[in-house]
N, C-alpha and C positions, 0 to 999 in steps of 0.2 A: 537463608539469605533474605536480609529486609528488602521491600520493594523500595524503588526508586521516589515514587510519590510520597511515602512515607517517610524518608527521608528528606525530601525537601519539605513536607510537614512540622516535622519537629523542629527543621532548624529554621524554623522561616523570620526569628527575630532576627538572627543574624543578615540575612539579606537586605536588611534598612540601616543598616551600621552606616554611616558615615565617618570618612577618615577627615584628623584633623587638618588645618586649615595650610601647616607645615607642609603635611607629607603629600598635599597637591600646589603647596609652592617649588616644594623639591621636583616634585613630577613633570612639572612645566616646563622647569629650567630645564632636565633631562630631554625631553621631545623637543626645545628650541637648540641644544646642546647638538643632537643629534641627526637633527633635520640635515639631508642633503641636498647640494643646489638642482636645481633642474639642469639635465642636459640638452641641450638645444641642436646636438650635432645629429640627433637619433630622427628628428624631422626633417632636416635638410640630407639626410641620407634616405628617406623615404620618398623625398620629391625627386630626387636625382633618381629612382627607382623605378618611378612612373614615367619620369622622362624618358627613360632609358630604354621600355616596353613599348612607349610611341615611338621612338626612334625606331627600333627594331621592326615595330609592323610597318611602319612608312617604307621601309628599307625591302620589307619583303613585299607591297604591293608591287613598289617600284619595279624589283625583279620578274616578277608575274606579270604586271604588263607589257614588259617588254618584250619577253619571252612569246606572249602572246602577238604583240603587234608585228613580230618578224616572219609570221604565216602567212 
């Protein structure tokens, strides 16, 4: 089994090829083709998140002091 260095040895001209000028106009068009929008509802579902974890400790202070103050 040839080693691995030796293999990228031999073929190390191939590693400078450059593609023509086409087939990175074709590529472009594909990645702008394919590009998806951003979703914006993935952030305002994480702020509602945080919100939601301040609520909840405000919520349990409130209980525990209460609980407390009626001693």
């Amino acid at each position: 089994m040839p080693d691995l260095f030796d293999f990228f040895k031999e073929n190390e001209s191939k590693l400078h090829e450059r593609p023509s000028e086409q087939v990175w106009n074709r590529l472009e068009k594909q990645l702008h083709r394919t590009r998806r929008p951003k979703r914006r509802g993935i952030r305002f579902l994480q702020l509602g998140a945080v919100a939601l974890i301040i609520l909840l400790l405000l919520l349990a202070a409130a209980i525990v002091w209460h609980y407390v103050n009626l001693r």
